[in-house]
N, C-alpha and C positions, 0 to 999 in steps of 0.2 A: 494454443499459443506456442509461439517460439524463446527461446535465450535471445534476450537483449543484451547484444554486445555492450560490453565493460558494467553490465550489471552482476553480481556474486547472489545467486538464488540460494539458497538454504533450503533443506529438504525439512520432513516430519521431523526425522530422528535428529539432525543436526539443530533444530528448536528445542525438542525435550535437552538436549545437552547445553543448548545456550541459557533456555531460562530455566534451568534447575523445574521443569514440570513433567507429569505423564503426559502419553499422548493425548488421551482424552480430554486432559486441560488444555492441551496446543491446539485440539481441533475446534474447541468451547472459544479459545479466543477468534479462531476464523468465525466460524457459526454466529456470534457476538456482535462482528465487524471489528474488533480490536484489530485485526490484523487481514489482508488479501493474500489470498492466495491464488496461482494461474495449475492449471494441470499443462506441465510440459513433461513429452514424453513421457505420459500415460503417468509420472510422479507430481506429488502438491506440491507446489516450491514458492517459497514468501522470498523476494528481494532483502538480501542484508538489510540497504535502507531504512528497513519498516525496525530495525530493531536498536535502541538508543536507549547507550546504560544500561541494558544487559534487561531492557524489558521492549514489549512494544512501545512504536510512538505514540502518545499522548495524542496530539494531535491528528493522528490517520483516523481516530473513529469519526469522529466528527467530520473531518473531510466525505469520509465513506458513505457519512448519512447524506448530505450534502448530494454528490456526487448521484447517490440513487435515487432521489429526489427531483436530482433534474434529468431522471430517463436515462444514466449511465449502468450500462450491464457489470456486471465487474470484469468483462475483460476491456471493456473500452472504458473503465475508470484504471488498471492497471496500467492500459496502454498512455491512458491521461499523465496518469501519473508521475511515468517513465520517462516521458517524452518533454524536450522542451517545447516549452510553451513559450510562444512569443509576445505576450503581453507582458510574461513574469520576467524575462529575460532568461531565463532557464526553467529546467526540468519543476513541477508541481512539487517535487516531495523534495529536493533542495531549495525550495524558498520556504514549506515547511521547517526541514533542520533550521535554518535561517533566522527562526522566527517569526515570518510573515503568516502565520495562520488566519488572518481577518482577512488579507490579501489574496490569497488562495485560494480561501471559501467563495469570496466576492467573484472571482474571472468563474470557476464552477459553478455559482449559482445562475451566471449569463450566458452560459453554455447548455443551458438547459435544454431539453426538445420540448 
């Protein structure tokens, strides 16, 4: 995967320092699905986005299940994610922030393969 323009990626180390954890806890939350991660330029890197109030979002795991459930890899749930969507009127994880989570889930669960 590539940097999505005006997206801000956060590497390993720049999580251990946002959410007060070691790394082995930052990688437990990817492993978990707490959190996506894309390998850009051979480093892990989670979308600022994914972090709200100084933890992960509440919200993304559950989308995440969702999401692999209807056949999405995690690079085309990242790219889902990132990208607007045209039924939400924008990007997946801004109608998250939003509070739209049933809304969300719902356009993903119809995207299924």
């Amino acid at each position: 995967m590539t940097e999505t323009p005006g997206i801000n990626w956060l590497t390993i180390p720049d999580l251990t320092e946002m959410l007060g954890l070691k790394v082995s806890q930052v990688r437990r939350l990817i492993e978990d699905r707490a959190l996506l991660a894309s390998r850009i330029d051979g480093v892990w890197k989670v979308p600022e986005q994914f972090i709200v109030n100084g933890e992960p979002m509440h919200e993304l795991r559950g989308t995440l299940m969702v999401l692999a459930d209807s056949g999405f890899t995690n690079e085309e749930a990242m790219n889902w994610l990132l990208s607007e969507e045209a039924s939400l009127g924008t990007s997946p994880i801004a109608a998250l922030q939003a509070g739209r989570k049933a809304e969300v889930r719902r356009v993903a669960q119809a995207l299924g393969f």
